[in-house]
Structures are given as structure tokens and as C-alpha cells.
C-alpha positions as CSV (number, residue, x, y, z in Angstrom):
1,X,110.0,74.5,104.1
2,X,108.0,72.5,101.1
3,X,109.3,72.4,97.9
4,X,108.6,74.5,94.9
5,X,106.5,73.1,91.6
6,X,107.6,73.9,88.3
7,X,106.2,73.2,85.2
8,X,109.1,72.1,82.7
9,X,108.1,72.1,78.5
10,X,110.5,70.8,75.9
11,X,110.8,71.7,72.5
12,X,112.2,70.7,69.7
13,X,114.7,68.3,69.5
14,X,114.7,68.4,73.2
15,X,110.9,66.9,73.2
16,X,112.3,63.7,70.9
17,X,115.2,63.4,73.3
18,X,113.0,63.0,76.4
19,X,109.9,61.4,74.9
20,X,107.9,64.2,76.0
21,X,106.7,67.9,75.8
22,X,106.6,68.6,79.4
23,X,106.3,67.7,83.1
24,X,105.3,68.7,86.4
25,X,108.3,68.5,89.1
26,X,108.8,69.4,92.7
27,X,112.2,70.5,94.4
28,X,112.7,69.9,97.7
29,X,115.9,70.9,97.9
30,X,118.0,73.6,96.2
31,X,115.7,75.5,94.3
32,X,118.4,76.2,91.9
33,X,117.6,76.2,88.1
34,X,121.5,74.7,87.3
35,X,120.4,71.8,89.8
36,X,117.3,71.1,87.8
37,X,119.0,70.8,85.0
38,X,121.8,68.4,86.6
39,X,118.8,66.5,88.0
40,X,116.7,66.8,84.4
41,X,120.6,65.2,83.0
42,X,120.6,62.7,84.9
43,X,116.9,61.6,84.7
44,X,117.8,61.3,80.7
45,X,121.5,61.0,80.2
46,X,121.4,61.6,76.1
47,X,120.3,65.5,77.8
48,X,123.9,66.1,78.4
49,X,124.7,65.8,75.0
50,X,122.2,67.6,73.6
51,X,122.2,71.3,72.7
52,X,119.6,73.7,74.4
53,X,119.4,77.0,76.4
54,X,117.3,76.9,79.2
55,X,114.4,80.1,79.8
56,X,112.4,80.9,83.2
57,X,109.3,82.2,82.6
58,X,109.9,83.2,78.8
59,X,113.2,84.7,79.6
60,X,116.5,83.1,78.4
61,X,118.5,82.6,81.8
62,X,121.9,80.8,83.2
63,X,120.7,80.6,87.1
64,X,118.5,81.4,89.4
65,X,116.2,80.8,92.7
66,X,112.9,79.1,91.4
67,X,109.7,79.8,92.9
68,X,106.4,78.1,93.2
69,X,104.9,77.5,89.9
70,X,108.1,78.9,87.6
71,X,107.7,77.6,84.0
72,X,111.5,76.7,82.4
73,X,111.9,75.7,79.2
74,X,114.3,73.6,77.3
75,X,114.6,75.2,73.9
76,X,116.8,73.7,70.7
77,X,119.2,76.2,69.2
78,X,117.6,78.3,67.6
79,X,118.4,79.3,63.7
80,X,116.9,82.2,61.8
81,X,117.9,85.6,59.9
């Protein structure tokens, strides 16, 4: 079976932490969203201390299957009121 492509956006204090706003990436193997982020941690270790919720497709989520073409997001905490 081929992988799955994802498009992965970061925001925030998450973009300065990875030197980026986004990136295409391919999973060949689990298609897990908590093995992404493992993977995305240790691509850029000062990830793992960093603060952020993670959201599939606009959705705030824990885990789950990706599929083909899935956007997940890296989002800062938020503040508001």
C-alpha cells in the first residue's frame, strides 16, 4: 500500500520554532496522527517542548487514521475572552 500525503501548516509560535509555515509529508507507514507528531518531534527537537494542539482538517483532535491529502495543523495555545 503507498503512503498517504498530508499537508502540515504551523502557526504561531510553532512557525518560529520550525522555521516554517508548512510542508508537504508522506507516511509510509502508520498512518497515525500521534506518529506524525513523534516523527514532526524528532525532525525539530525544541517541538517537544513547545506548547500546541494539533487539528485534522480544521477540527481539534488527539488521534486518528490519516488519509490521502488530510491537512493537520500545529496551532499555539490559544488566549481570548
Amino acid at each position: 500500500m503507498n503512503g498517504v500525503k498530508v499537508t502540515v501548516k504551523y502557526f504561531g509560535a510553532v512557525a518560529e520554532t520550525v522555521g516554517k509555515s508548512g510542508e508537504e509529508i508522506t507516511m509510509n507507514e502508520t498512518k497515525k496522527l500521534s506518529l506524525l507528531q513523534k516523527n514532526l518531534e524528532k525532525q525539530y527537537p525544541d517541538l517537544e517542548a513547545a506548547t500546541y494542539r494539533l487539528s485534522v482538517n480544521k477540527k481539534l483532535i488527539e488521534d486518528c487514521e490519516l488519509a490521502d491529502g488530510d491537512e493537520v495543523a500545529l496551532l499555539p495555545p490559544f488566549a481570548g475572552g
